[in-house]
C-alpha positions in Angstrom: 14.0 26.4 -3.8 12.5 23.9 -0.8 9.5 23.8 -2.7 11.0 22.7 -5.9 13.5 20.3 -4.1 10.4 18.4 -2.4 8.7 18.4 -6.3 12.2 16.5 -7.2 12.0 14.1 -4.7 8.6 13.1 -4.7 8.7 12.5 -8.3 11.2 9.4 -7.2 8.6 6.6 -6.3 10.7 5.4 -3.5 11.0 8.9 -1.7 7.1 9.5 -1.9 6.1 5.6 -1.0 8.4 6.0 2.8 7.0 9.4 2.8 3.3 8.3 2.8 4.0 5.3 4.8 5.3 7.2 7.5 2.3 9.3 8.1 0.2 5.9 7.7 2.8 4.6 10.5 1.9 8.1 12.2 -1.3 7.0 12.1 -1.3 3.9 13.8 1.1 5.0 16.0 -1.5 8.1 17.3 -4.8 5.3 17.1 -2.9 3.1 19.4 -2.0 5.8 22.2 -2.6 4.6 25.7 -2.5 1.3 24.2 0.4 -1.5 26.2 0.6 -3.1 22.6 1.3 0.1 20.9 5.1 -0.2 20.9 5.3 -3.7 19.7 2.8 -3.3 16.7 4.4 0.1 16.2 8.1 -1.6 15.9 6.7 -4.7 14.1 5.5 -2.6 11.3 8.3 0.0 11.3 10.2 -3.1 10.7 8.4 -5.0 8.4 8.2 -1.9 6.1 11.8 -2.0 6.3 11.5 -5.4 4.9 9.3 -4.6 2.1 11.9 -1.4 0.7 15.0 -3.9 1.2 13.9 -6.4 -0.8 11.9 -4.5 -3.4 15.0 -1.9 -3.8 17.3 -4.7 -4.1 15.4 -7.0 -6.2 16.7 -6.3 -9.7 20.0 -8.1 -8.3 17.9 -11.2 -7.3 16.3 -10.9 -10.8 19.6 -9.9 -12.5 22.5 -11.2 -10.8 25.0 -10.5 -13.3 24.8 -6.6 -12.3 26.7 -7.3 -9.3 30.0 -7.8 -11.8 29.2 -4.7 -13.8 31.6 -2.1 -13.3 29.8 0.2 -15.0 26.5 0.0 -12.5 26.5 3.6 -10.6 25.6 3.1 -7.2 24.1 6.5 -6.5 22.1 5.9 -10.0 20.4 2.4 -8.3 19.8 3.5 -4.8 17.4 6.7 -6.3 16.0 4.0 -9.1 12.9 1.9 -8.5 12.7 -1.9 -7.6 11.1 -4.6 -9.6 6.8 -5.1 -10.0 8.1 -8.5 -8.3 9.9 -7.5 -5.6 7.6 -5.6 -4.2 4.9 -7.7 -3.9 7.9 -9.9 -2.8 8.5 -7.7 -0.1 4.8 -6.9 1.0 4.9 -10.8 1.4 7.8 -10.7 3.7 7.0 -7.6 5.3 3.3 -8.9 6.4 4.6 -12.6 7.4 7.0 -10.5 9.5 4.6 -8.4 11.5 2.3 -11.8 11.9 5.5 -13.6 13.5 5.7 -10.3 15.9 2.2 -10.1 16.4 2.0 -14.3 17.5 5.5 -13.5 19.9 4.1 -10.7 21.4 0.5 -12.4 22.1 -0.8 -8.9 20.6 -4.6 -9.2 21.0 -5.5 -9.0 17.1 -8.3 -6.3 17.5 -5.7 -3.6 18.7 -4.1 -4.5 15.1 -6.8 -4.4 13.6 -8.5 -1.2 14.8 -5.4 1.3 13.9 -4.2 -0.5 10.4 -7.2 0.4 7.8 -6.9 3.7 8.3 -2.9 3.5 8.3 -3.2 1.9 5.2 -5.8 4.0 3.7 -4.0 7.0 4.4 -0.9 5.5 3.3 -2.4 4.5 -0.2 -4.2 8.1 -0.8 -0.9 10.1 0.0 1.2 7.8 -2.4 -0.8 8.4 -5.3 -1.4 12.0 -4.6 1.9 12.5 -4.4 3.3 10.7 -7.5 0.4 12.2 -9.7 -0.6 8.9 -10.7 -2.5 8.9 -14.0 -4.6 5.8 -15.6 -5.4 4.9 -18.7 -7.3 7.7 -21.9 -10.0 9.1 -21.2 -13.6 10.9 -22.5 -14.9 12.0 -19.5 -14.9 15.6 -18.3 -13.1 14.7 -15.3 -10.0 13.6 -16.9 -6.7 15.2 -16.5 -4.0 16.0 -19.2 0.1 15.6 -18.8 2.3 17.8 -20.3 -0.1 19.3 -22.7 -0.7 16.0 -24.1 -4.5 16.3 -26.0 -5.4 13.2 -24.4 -7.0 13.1 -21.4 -6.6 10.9 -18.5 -8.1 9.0 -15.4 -7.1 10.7 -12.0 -5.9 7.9 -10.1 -4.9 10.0 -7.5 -8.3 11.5 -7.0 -9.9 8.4 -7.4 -8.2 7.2 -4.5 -8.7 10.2 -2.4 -12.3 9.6 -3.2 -11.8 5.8 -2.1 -10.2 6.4 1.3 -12.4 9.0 2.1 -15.8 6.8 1.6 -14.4 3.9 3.1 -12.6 5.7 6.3 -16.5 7.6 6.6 -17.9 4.3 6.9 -15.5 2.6 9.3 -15.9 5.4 11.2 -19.9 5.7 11.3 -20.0 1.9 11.4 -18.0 2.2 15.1 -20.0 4.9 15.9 -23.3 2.6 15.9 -21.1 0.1 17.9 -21.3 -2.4 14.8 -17.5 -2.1 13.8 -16.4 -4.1 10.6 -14.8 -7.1 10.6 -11.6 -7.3 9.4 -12.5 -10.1 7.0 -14.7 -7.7 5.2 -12.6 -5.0 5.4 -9.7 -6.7 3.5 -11.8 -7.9 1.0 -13.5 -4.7 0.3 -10.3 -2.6 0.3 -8.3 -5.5 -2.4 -11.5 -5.9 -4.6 -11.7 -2.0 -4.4 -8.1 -1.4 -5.6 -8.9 -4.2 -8.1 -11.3 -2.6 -9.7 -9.0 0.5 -10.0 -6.5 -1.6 -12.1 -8.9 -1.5 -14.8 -8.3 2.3 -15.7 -4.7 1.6 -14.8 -1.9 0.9 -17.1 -1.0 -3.0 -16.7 1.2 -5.2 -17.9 -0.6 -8.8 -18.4 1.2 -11.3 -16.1 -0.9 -14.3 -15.9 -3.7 -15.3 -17.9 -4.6 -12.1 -19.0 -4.0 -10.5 -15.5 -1.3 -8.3 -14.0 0.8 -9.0 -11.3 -1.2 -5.9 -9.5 -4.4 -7.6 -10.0 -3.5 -11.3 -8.6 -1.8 -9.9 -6.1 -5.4 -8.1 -4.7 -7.7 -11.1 -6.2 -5.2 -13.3 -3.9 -5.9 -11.2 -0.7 -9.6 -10.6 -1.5 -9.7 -14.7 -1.8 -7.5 -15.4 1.2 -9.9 -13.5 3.2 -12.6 -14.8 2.3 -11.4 -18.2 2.6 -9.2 -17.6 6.0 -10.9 -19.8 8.6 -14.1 -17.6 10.8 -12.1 -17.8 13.7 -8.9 -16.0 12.9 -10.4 -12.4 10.9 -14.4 -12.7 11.4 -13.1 -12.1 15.1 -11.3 -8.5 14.6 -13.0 -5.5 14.5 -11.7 -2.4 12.5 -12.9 1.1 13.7 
């Protein structure tokens, strides 16, 4: 009955994106232990995820106004329902600006940040889509998955991000091992152009000149790293 109950709820995108942001948070949280910034970066991004879930869960009001005067809107119905592709990256805007502003008040040194928040955010990602059984565009290959005994096949998005976090936490890892750690800079832009490139065996809805929302959104971050002045990222060091 548990088991089937957690099935349930981590087919509702909203339960399984806190879910795996929490054990990302977890693991920040347990990177930054003995740390005196750990509390502040811990609370900033507690906080700015709560951000990102407000405004994402709430945007089809800001989108759609008029559902505030419908009588026939079920509240339970929206709070379990999904926010708008907008809002979100809406929110993720928000919710970083939010845990820069802490970051600047609290004089955070940025390499404690920037040490513990890959592998939150790798962990975060793989756990999302291995939870929601994410699956991409048709398939040939051998390694493709079917859905409800459809006789098409499938990408494993899930698996391919598994296979992503795992290669790039292994080489964070070995690259702190030989005391070279990676920059920041080049960690943002590898993790965006990585996720990028996983749109392309994703379903997408073009946006902008051919391009989703999804994939601006990661070409913006990839370029605003890249283009970020030397002194702010080339500085932090990821482990």
């Amino acid at each position: 009955m548990l088991i089937r109950l957690i099935h349930q709820l981590t087919n509702v995108e909203w339960v399984s994106m806190i879910f795996s942001a929490l054990l990302g948070y977890l693991v920040i949280s347990r990177m930054l232990k003995g740390e005196p910034s750990r509390e502040q970066i811990t609370d900033g991004l507690f906080k700015g995820g709560l951000i990102l879930l407000a405004i994402w869960k709430l945007s089809p009001l800001f989108l759609q106004p008029s559902l505030l005067t419908d009588s026939s809107l079920n509240l339970f119905s929206f709070l379990l329902s999904i926010g708008t592709e907008q809002g979100f990256y809406l929110g993720v805007i928000a919710g970083v600006c939010f845990v820069i502003y802490t970051i600047r008040k609290g004089k955070i040194p940025l390499d404690k940040f920037a040490e513990a928040f890959p592998s939150g955010l790798l962990c975060t990602y793989t756990v999302f889509f291995l939870l929601t059984r994410n699956v991409g565009t048709v398939t040939d290959l051998f390694w493709g998955i079917s859905v409800d005994q459809s006789v098409y096949r499938y990408h494993p998005i899930g698996v391919y991000q598994l296979i992503f976090g795992v290669v790039t936490g292994a080489f964070l890892f070995l690259r702190k091992r030989k005391g070279t750690p990676v920059p920041f800079r080049s960690f943002l832009v590898w993790f965006s152009l990585g996720q990028m490139l996983l749109t392309f065996v994703q379903f997408t809805t073009p946006f902008f000149a051919g391009l989703s929302l999804q994939q601006i959104f990661y070409l913006s971050v990839a370029g605003f790293s890249i283009l970020l002045p030397m002194s702010i990222l080339e500085r932090m060091k990821v482990s």
